[in-house]
VMD Tcl script that draws the C-alpha trace (Angstrom):
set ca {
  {-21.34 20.95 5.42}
  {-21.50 17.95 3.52}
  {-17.99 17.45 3.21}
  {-17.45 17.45 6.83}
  {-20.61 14.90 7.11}
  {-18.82 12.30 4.82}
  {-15.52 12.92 6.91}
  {-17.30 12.03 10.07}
  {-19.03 8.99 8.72}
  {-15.60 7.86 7.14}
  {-13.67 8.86 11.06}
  {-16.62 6.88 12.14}
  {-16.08 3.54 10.24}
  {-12.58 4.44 10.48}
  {-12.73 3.78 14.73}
  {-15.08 0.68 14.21}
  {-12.56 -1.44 11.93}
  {-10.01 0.17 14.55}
  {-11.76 -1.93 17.19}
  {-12.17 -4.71 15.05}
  {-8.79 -5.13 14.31}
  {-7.79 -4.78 18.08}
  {-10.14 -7.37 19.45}
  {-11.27 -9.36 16.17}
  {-11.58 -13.46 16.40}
  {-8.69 -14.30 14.14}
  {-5.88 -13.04 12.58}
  {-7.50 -12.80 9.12}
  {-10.30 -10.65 10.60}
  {-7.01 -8.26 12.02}
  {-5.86 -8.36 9.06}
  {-9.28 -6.98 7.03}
  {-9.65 -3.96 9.58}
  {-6.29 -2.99 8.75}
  {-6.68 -2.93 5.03}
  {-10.33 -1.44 5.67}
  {-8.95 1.35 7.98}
  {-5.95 1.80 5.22}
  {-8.69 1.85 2.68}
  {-10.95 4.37 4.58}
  {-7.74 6.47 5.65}
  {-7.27 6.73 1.16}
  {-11.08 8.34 1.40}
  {-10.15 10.97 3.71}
  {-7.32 11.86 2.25}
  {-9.56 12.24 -0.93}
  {-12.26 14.44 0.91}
  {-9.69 16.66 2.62}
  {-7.79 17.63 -0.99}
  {-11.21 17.91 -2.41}
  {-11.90 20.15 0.65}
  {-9.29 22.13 0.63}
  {-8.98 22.77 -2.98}
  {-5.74 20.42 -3.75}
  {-6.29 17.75 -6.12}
  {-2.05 16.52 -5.30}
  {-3.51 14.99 -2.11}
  {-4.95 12.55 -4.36}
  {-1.90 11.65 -5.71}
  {-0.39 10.72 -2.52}
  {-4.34 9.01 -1.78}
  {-3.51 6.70 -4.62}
  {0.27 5.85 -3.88}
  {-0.82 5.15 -0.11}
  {-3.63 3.02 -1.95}
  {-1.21 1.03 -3.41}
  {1.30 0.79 -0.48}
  {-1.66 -0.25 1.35}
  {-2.59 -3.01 -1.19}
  {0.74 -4.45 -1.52}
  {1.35 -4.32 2.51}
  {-1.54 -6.17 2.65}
  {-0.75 -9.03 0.52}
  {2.41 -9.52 2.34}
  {0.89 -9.65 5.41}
  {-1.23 -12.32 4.18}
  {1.56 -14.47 2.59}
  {3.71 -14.32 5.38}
  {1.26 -15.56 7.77}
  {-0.27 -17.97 5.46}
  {2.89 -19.37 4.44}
  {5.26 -18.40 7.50}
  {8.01 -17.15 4.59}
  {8.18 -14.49 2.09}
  {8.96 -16.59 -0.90}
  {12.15 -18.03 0.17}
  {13.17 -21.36 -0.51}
  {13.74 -24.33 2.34}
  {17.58 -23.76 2.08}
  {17.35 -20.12 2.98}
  {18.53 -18.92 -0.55}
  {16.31 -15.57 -1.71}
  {16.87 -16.35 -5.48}
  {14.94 -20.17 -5.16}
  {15.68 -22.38 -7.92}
  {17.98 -20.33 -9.62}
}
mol new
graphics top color blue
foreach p $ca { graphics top sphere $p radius 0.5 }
foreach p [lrange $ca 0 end-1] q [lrange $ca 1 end] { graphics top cylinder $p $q radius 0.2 }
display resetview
């Protein structure tokens, strides 16, 4: 019973950074609900291998953590910086 409580309260948050990421003010605000859904989508993951008596699902909770971090940073350079690290000529290795 209180396993499916903290699921609903995590399903919960899950929709409101859903909606905050469809109609939030900026992109930088889209871009936070995304990593906070991402982040809250790791948590369930967690609760449902606790759940259900599988600890691997928190193996794949912690490589979708990571995937989630990374794709987030990425995100953020690219429309910071309108590039992903490449130089002005167009060359991927930069001053090489």
């Amino acid at each position: 019973m209180m396993y499916a409580a903290a699921a609903a309260g995590v399903v919960v948050t899950m929709l409101m950074a859903l909606v905050r990421a469809l109609i939030g003010p900026n992109i930088y605000n889209r871009i936070l609900a995304v990593n906070v859904f991402g982040t809250l989508s790791v948590m369930l993951i967690a609760i449902y291998g606790f759940v259900d008596g599988r600890p691997e699902f928190l193996d794949l909770a912690i490589v979708y953590a990571l995937i989630n971090f990374i794709g987030t940073i990425a995100v953020t350079k690219y429309v910071t910086f309108n590039d992903m690290g490449h130089g002005d000529d167009g060359d991927p290795a930069g001053d090489i």
